[in-house]
N, C-alpha and C positions, 0 to 999 in steps of 0.2 A: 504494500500500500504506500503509493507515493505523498500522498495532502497528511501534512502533521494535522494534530487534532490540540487545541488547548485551551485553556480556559478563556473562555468567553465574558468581555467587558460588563462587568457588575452595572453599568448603566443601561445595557443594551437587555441585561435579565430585569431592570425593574417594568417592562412591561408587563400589563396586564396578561396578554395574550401570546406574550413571546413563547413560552413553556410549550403551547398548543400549537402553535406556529411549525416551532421548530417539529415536534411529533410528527404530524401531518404532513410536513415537507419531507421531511428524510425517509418515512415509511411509504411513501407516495414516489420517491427516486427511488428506491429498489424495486419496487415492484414492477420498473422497467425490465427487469433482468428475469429471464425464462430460467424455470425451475426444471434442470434436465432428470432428476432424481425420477427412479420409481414412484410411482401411485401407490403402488402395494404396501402398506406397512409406513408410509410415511405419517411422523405424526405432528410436523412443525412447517411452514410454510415456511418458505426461502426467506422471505421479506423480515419480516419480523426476526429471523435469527441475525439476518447481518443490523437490524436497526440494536439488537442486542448487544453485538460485537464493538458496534461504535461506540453506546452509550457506556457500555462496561471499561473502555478505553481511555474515554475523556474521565472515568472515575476513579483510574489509576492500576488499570488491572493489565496485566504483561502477558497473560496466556490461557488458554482456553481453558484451566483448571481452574484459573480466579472469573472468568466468566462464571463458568457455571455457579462457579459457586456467588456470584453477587446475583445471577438469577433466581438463585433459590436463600438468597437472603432477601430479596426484594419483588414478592411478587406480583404487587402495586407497580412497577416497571414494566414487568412481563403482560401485565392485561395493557396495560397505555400500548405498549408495543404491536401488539394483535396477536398476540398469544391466545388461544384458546384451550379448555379443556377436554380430555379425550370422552369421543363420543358414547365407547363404549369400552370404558376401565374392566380388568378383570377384579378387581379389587373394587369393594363397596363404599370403602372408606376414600377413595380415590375419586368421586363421585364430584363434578365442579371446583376439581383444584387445579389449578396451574400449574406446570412442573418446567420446571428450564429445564432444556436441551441439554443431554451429557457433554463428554469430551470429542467422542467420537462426531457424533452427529454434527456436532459446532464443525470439527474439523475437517467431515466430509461435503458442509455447505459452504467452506470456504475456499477448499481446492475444486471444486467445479468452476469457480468466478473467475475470471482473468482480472488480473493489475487494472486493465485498460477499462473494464467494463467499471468498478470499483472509483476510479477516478473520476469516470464520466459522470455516475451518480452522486457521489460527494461533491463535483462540482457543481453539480446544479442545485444541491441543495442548498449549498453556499451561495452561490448566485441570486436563489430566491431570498436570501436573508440580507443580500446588500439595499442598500438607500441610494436615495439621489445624492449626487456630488462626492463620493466615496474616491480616497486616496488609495493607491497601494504601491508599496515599496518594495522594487527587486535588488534583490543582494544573492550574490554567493557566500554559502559556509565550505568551511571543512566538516568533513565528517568524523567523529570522535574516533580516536582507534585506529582509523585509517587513513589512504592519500588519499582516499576519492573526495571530489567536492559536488554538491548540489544547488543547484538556481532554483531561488524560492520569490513567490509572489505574495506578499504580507499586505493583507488590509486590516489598516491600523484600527479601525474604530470598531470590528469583532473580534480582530487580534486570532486570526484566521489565517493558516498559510493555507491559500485557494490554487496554489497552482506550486508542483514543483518536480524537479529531473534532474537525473543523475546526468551531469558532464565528465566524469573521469577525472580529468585536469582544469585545474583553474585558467590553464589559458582558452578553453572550448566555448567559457563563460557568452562571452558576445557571440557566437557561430550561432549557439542555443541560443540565444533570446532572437536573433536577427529568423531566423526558421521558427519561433514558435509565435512569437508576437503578433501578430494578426490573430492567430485563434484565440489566446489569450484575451484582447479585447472585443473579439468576439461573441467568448465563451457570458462575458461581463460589461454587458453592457452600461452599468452604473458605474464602472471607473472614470472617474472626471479625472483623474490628474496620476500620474506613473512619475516616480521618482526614481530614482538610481543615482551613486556615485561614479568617480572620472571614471571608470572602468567600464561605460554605458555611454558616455558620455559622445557619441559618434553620431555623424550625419543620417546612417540609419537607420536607429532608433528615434530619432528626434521625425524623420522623414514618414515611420511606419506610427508612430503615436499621432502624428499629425493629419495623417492621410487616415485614420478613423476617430475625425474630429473630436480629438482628447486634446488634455493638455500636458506636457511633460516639463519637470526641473530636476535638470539634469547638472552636476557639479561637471566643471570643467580644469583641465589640469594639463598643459603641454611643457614637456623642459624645454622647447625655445617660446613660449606663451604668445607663441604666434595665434591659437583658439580662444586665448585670455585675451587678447589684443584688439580681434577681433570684435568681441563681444564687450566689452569697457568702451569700445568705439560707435556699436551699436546700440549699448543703451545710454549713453552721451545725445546720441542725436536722439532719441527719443524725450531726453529729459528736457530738450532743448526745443523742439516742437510743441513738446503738453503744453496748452492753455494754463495758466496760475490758478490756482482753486480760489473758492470764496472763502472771506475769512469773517467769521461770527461777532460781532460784538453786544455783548448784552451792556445793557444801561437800567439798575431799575428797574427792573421786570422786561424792559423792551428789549425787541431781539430785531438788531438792524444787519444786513449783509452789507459787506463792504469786499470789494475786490484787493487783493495783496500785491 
């Protein structure tokens, strides 16, 4: 699974309806994904285990042992999810209980799913949860432990990595954005503004943000500051064209404009 999963902006949960939101949205993007499993003997729908998986991930659980088991500590989760009970328990006592999914079962509903299918869903859930005028900022990390490094797409105000891929090398860094950037602001139609450091900082990216009428700030950095030179020249004449603003003066309760 490539989109990190983390905790979600305390301002963004004080909605009323966020809770419900988010439910509805993420159980609503798997059920894009065809359950190739047997009908015989199956007793959990594809959907609801992967909204299981997510939600037991963002709760801090590292493997399908701590799934299950925060499924069968919480089974107020399991019905929000669309868990249901078995229609026809051999057991009496077993009669309208929920049961989370074992190890096995989690594990054989999550190797039927490709990466690619997995990100597609995540991403649109994500996507329904962006606002108008939403930032997001691309950076490369290293990866802990190892060389490899990853290109992540971070929107600050769910604090959401919505988009992310393995490069290998840090120098792959722009190749990968300049080939994926179109679908990215495709995928997210509510990013009003892409940020990136010098590292981004190329006619390309400024060319491909602009050309799907976004807006980008991008940090500039050259060792002959011939790009820095440039730009200090271009926003000179800019500053130098603007009309002078109005400037407020109160008297007394009165509010006169005067030009500066």
């Amino acid at each position: 699974m490539n989109i990190s999963l983390q905790t979600v902006d305390p301002a963004v949960l004080a909605s009323d309806d966020f809770e419900e939101t988010c439910r509805a949205g993420l159980l609503s993007a798997f059920q894009s994904i065809s359950d190739r499993r047997d009908s015989r003997g199956r007793r959990h729908d594809l959907a609801p285990q992967l909204c299981l998986v997510v939600v037991a991930l963002l709760s801090g659980c590292e493997n399908v042992t701590h799934i299950r088991q925060f499924g069968f500590a919480h089974p107020e989760v399991l019905a929000a999810l669309g868990f249901r009970p078995s229609k026809r328990p051999r057991n009496r006592a077993r009669r309208g209980v929920i049961f989370s999914p074992d190890e096995e079962t989690l594990a054989a509903a999550l190797a039927q799913v490709s990466p690619d299918d997995l990100n597609r869903c995540l991403g649109a859930w994500l996507a329904a949860m962006l606002e108008k005028e939403e930032t997001a900022s691309i950076d490369g990390k290293a990866l802990r432990g190892s060389k490899g490094y990853v290109l992540s797409v971070f929107v600050d105000r769910i604090r959401h990595v919505v988009w992310q891929q393995d490069v290998g090398e840090k120098a792959n860094e722009l190749s990968t954005l300049e080939g994926a950037l179109a679908q990215i602001l495709a995928s997210y139609p509510r990013l009003a503004l892409v940020t990136g450091d010098a590292g981004f900082g190329h006619k390309s990216i400024a060319r491909g943000v602009a050309a799907a009428r976004r807006d980008y700030f991008l940090q500039l950095k050259s060792p002959h500051e011939t790009d820095v030179g440039i730009a200090r020249e271009a926003f000179a004449q800019i500053t130098q064209a603007r009309k002078p603003l109005s400037r407020t003066v109160e008297k007394r309760g009165a509010r006169t404009d005067a030009k500066s």
